[in-house]
N, CA, C and O atoms as CSV, one atom per row, in Angstrom:
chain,resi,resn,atom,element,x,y,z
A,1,UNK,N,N,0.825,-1.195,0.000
A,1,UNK,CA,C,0.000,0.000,0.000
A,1,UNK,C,C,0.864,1.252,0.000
A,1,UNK,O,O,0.451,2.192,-0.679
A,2,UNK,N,N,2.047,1.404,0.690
A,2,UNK,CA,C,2.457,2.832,1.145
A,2,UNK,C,C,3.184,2.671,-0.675
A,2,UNK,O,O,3.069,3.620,-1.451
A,3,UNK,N,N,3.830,1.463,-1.066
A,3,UNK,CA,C,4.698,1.739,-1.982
A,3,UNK,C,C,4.178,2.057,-3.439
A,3,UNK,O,O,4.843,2.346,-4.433
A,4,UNK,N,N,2.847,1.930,-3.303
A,4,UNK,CA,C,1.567,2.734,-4.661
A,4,UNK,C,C,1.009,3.768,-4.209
A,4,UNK,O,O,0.259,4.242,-5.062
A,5,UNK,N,N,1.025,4.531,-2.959
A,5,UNK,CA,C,1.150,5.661,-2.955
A,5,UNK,C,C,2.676,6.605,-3.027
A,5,UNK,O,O,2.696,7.793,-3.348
A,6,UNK,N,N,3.531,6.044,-2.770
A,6,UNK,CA,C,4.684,6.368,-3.231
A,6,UNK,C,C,4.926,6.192,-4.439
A,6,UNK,O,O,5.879,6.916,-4.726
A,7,UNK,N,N,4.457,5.409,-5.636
A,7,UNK,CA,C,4.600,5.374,-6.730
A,7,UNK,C,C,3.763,6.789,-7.508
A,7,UNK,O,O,4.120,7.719,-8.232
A,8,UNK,N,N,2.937,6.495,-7.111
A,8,UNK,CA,C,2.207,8.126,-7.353
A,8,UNK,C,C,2.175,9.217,-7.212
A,8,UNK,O,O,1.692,9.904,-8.111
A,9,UNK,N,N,2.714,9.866,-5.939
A,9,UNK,CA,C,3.431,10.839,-5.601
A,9,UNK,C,C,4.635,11.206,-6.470
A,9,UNK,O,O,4.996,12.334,-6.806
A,10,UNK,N,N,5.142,10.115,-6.742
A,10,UNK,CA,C,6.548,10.027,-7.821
A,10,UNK,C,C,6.568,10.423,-9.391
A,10,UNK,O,O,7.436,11.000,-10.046
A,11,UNK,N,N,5.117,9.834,-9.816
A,11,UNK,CA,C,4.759,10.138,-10.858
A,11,UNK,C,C,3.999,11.552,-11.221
A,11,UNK,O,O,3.848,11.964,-12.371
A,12,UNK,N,N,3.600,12.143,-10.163
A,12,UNK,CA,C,2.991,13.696,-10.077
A,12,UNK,C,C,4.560,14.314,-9.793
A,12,UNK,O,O,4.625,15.543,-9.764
A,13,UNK,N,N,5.011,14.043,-9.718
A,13,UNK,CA,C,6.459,15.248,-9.499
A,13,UNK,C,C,6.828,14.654,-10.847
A,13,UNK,O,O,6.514,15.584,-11.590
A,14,UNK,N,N,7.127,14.040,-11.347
A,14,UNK,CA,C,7.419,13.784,-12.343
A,14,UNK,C,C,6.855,14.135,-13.614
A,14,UNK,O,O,7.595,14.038,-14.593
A,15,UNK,N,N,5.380,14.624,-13.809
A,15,UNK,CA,C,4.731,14.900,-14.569
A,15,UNK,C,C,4.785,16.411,-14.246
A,15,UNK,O,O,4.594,17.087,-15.257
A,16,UNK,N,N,4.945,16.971,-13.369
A,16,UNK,CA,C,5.104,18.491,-13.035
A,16,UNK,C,C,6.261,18.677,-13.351
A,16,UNK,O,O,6.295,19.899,-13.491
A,17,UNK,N,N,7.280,18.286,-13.569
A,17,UNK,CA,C,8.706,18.383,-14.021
A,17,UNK,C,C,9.283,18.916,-12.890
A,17,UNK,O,O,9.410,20.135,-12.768
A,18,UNK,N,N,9.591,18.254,-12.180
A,18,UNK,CA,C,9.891,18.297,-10.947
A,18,UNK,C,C,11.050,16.845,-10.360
A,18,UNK,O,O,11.103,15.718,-10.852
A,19,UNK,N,N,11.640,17.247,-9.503
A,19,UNK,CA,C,12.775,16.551,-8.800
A,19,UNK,C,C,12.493,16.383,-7.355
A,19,UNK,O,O,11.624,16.885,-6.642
A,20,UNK,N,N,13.561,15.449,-7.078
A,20,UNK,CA,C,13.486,14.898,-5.647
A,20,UNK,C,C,14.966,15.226,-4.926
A,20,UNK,O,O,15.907,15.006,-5.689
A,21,UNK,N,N,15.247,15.591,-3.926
A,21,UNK,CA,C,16.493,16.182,-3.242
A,21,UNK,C,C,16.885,14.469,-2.060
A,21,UNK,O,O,16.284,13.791,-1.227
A,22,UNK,N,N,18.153,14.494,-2.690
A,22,UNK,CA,C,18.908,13.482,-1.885
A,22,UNK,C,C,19.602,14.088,-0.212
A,22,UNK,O,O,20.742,14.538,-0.092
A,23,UNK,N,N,18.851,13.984,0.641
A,23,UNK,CA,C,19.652,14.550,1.950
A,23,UNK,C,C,20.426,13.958,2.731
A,23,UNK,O,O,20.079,13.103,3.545
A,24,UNK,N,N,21.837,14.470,2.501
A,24,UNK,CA,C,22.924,13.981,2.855
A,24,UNK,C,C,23.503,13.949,4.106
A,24,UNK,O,O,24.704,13.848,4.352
A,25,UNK,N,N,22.297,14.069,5.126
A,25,UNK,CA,C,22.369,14.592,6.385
A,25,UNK,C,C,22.607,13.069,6.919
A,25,UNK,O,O,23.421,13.003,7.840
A,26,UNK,N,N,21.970,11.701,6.451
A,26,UNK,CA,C,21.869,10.572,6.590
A,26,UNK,C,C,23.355,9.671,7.061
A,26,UNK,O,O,23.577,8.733,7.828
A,27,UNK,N,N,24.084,10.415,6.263
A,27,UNK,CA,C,25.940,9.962,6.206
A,27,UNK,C,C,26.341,10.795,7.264
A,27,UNK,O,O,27.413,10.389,7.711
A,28,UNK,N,N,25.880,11.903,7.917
A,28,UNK,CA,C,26.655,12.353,9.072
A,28,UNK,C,C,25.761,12.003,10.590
A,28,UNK,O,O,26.224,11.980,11.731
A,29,UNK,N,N,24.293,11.740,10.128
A,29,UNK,CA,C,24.171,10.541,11.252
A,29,UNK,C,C,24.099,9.593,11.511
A,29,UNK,O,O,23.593,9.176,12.554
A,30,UNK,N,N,24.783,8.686,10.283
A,30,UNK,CA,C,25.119,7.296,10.370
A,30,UNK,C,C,24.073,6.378,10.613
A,30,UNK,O,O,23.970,5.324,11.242
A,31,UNK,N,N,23.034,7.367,9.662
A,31,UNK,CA,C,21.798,6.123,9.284
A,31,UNK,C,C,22.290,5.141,8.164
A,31,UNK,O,O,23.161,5.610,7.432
A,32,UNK,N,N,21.814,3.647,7.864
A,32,UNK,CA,C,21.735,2.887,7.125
A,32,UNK,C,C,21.946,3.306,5.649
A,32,UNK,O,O,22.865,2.984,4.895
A,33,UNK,N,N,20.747,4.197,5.389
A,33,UNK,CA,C,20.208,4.350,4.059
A,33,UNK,C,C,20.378,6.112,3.861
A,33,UNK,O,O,20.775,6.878,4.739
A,34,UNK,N,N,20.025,6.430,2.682
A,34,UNK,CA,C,19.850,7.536,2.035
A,34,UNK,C,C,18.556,8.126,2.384
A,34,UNK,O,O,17.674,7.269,2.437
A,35,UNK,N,N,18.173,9.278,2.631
A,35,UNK,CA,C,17.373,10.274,2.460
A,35,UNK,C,C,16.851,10.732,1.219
A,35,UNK,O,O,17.267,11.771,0.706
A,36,UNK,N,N,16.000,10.053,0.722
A,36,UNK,CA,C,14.812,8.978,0.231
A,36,UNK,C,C,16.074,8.002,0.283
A,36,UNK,O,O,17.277,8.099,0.042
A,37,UNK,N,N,14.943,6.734,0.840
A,37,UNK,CA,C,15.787,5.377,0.395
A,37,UNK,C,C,16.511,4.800,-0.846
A,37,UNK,O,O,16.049,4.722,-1.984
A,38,UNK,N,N,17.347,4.534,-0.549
A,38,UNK,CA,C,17.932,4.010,-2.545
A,38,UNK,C,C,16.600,3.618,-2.989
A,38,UNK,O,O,16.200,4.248,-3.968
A,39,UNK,N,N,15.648,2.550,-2.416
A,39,UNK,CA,C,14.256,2.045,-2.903
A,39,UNK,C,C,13.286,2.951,-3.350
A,39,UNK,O,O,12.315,2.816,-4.095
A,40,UNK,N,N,13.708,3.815,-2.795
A,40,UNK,CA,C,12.898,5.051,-3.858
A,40,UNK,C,C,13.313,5.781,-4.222
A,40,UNK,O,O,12.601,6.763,-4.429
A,41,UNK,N,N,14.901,5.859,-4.604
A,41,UNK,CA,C,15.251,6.729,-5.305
A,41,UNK,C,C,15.736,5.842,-6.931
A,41,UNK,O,O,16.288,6.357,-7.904
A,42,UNK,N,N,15.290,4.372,-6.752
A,42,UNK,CA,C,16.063,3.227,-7.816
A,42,UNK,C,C,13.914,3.779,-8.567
A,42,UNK,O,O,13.589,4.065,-9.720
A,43,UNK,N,N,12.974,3.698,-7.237
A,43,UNK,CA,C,12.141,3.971,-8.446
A,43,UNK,C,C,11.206,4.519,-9.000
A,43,UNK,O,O,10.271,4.013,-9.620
A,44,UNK,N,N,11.597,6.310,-8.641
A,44,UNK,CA,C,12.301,7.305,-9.179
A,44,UNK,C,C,12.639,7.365,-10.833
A,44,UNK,O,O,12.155,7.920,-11.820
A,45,UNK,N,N,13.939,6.312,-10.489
A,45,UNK,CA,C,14.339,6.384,-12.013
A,45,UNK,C,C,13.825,5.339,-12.701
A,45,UNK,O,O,13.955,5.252,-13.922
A,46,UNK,N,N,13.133,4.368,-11.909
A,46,UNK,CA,C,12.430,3.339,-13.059
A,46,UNK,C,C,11.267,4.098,-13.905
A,46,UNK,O,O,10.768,3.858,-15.005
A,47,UNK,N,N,11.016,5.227,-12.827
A,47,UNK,CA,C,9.565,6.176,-13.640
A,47,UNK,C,C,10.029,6.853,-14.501
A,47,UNK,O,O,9.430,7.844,-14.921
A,48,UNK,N,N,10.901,6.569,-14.841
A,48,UNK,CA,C,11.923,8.086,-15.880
A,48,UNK,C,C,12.275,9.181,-15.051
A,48,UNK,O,O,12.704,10.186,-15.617
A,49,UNK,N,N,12.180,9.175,-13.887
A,49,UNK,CA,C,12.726,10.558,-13.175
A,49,UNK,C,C,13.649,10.995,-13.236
A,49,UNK,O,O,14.450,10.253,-12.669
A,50,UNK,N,N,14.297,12.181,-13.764
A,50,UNK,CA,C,15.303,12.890,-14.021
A,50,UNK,C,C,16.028,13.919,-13.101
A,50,UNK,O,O,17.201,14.257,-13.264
A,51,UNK,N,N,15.619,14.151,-12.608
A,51,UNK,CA,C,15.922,15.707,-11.731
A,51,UNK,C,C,16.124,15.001,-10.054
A,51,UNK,O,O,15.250,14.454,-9.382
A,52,UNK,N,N,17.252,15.184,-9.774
A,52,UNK,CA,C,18.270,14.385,-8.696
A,52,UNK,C,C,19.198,15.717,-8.140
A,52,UNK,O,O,20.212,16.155,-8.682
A,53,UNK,N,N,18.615,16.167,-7.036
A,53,UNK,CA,C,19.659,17.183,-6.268
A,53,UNK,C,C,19.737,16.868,-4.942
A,53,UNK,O,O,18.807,16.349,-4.324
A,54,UNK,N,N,21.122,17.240,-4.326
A,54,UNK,CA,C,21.724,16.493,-3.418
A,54,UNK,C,C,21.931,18.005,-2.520
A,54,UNK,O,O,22.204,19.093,-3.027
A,55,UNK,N,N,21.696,17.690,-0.910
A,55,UNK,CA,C,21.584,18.764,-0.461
A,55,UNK,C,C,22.238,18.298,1.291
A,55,UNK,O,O,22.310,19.155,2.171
């Protein structure tokens, strides 16, 4: 459920031409994962998402 509303959300930024910001805050508190998860940032680009800024 959460990951088809996350698919959709993905696809409205995406259709607005719009991007998603990678927060790099994750590596200086020594969380696991990325800020969106690689799992949604792998699909992201399976939707064709283009626009990737790192902050």
């Amino acid at each position: 459920m959460v990951k088809e509303i996350i698919t959709e959300i993905l696809k409205q930024v995406i259709q607005d031409g719009k991007g998603i910001l990678v927060n790099t805050s994750s590596h200086r508190y020594g969380l696991k994962d990325l800020t969106p998860s690689r799992a949604i940032l792998r699909l992201y680009k399976d939707l064709n998402g283009k626009i990737v800024t790192i902050g």
